[in-house]
N, C-alpha and C positions, 0 to 999 in steps of 0.2 A: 086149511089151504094157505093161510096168509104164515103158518112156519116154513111153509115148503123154501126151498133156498132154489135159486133160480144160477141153474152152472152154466157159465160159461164156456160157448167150443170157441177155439184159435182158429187161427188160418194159415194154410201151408201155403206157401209160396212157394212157386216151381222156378227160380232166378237163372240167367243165361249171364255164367262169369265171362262170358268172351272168350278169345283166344290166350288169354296171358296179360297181358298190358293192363294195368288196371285204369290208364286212360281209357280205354275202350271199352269200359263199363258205361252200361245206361244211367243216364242220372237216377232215374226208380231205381237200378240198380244199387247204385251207391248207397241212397239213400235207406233202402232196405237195410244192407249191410249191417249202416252205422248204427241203424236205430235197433236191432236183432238180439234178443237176449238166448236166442237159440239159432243156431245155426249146424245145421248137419252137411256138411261139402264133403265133395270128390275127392282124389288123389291127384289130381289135373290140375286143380286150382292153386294160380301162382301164392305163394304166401304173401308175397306183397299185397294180394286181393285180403286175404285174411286180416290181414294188421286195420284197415280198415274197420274191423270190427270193435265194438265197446269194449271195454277195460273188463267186464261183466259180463260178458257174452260167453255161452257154454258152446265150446267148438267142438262138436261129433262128428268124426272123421269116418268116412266109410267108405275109403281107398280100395280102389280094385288094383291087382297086379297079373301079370299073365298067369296064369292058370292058380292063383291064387286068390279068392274073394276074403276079402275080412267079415264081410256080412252079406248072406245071400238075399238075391232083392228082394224077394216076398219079406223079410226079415225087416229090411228099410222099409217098404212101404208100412209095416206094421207098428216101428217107432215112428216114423212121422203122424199118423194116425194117433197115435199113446202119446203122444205128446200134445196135439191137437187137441184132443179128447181131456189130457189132464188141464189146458184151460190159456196154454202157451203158441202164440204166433210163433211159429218153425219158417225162418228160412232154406231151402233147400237151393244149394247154393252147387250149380253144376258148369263144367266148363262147355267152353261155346255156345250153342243152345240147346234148349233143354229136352227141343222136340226134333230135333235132328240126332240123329243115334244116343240121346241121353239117356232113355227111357222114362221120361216125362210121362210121355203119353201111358203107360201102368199105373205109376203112380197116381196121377190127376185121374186116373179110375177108383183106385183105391179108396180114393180120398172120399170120392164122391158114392161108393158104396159106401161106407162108413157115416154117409151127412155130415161129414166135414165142407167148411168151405174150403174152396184153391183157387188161387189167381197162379197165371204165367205171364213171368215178365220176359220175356223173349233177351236173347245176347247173338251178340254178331258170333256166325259159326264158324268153326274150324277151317274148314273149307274158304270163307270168304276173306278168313282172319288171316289163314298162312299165303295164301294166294297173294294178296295186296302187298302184306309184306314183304313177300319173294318178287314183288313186282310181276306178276305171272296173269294176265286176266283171262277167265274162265271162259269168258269168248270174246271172240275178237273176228272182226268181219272178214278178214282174211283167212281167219285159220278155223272156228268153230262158233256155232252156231244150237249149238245142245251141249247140256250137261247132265254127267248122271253122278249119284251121289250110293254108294256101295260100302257093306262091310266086310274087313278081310276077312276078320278072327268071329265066325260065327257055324253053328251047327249046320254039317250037310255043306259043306262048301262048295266041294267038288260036285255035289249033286244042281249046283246053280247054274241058270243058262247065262250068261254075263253077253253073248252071242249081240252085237248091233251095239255096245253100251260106250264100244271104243273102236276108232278108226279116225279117218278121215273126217273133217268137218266136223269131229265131237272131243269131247273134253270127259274124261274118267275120273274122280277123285273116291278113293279108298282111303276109309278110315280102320286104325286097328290093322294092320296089313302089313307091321315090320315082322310077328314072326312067323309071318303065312307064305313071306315072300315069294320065295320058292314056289310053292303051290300056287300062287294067281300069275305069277308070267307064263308057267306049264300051261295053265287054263286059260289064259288069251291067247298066245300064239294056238293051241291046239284050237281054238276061235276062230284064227284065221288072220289073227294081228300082225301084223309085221315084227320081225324079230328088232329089226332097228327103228321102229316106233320111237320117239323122245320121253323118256318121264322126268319127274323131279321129285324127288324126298326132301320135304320140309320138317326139319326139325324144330321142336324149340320154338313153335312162332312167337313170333311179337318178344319175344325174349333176347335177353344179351347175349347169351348162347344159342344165335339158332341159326343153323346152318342149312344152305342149299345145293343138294349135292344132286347130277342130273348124271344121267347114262341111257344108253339105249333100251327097252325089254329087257333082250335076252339078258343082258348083263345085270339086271334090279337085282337077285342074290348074291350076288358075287358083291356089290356096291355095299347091302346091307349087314354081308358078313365084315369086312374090312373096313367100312367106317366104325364096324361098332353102333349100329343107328338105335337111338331107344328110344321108347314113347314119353313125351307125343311128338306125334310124327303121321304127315300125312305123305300118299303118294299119289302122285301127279299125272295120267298119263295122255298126252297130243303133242298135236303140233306147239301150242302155244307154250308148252314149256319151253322151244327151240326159239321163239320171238327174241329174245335178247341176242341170240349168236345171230340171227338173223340181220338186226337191224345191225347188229356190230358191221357184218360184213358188207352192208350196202355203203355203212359210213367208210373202211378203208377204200372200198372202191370205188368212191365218191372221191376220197383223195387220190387215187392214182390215178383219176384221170384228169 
């Protein structure tokens, strides 16, 4: 008994990169990061988060693209595990949070089939990240009072009832949903949404490149053909994407009278 060698399991950590800014990492965030000799991230996650990392850090990239996966999830949940298992603390390093459309939530199963331990360090989401930066709040006493939080790009689309998720008095945000476009304004208004509804496409949050480009509904395809919009990129759809032309207009009418 006293030769038996006594192995070592690691711990996965489920990390939430934020929105892009690497200001807007959690300090546990950060400090994950810096101290991480394995780290397996997104395709999402700005590289400015990455350089963060030790000089010695072995960075596994496991980038999704539209319809192209480099590695299917069952696949990651299995090297996180294998890495775990070989005796290595795994950062799993995801943008926004981890349990908001990350797939955290499989993994942190995985893990825990396997008698790995997991901790989740939560990151400010997408949603909350692109919003603040667009100046855009999710509600606002005047304009909404519910939010829903929806994927474009996922199996059985057209089979979802979206029906009450957006209107009047509510706030939409779709993740995944630049190349579905097309398909979810068909599927709201045939909802019953108004064609001139307001949304807004945030691209690029928290980034030097990221752009706020708004339109009505019907017009979201036509917007994301002719910008060019590529992920990441959320879209936006109520009233309170219209709050800024709003307040604009009360301030010149303020001055002409």
């Amino acid at each position: 008994m006293g030769n038996l060698r006594h192995m070592t399991i690691g711990t996965i950590y489920l990390v939430g990169a934020g929105p892009g800014d690497p200001d807007l990492l959690t300090l546990r965030a950060a400090r994950l990061i810096e101290a991480a000799r394995v780290i397996v991230h997104d395709g999402l996650v700005d590289p400015a988060i990455l350089k963060l990392a030790r000089p010695d850090a072995r960075l596994v990239s496991v980038a999704k693209r539209r319809a192209r996966h480099t590695m299917p999830q069952e696949e990651i949940n299995e090297l996180l595990v294998a890495e775990a298992l070989a005796g290595h603390d795994v950062v799993r390093l995801k943008g926004g949070d981890p349990f908001v459309f990350g797939r955290g939530g499989e993994e942190m199963e995985a893990a825990q089939a396997a008698g790995v331990p997991v901790q989740v360090v939560p990151g400010i989401s997408a949603a909350n990240g692109a919003a603040a930066a667009a100046g855009l709040p999710l509600t606002h006493r005047d304009a909404a009072s519910v939010v829903s939080f929806v994927a474009g790009q996922c199996k059985g689309l057209s089979e979802q009832d979206w029906s009450g998720l957006a209107g009047v008095g509510r706030t939409l945000v779709i993740y995944m949903g630049v190349k579905t476009a097309p398909q979810i304004a068909e599927k709201l208004m045939a909802d019953g949404l108004a064609p001139d509804m307001p949304l807004a496409v945030i691209e690029n949050a928290c980034r030097e490149n990221m752009r706020v480009l708004r339109a009505p509904l019907a017009a979201l395809p036509d917007l994301v053909d002719r910008e060019r919009v590529q992920s990441p990129a959320l879209i936006v759809i109520g009233q309170v994407t219209a709050r800024e032309d709003m307040a604009l207009a009360r301030m010149i009418e303020e001055t002409v009278r």
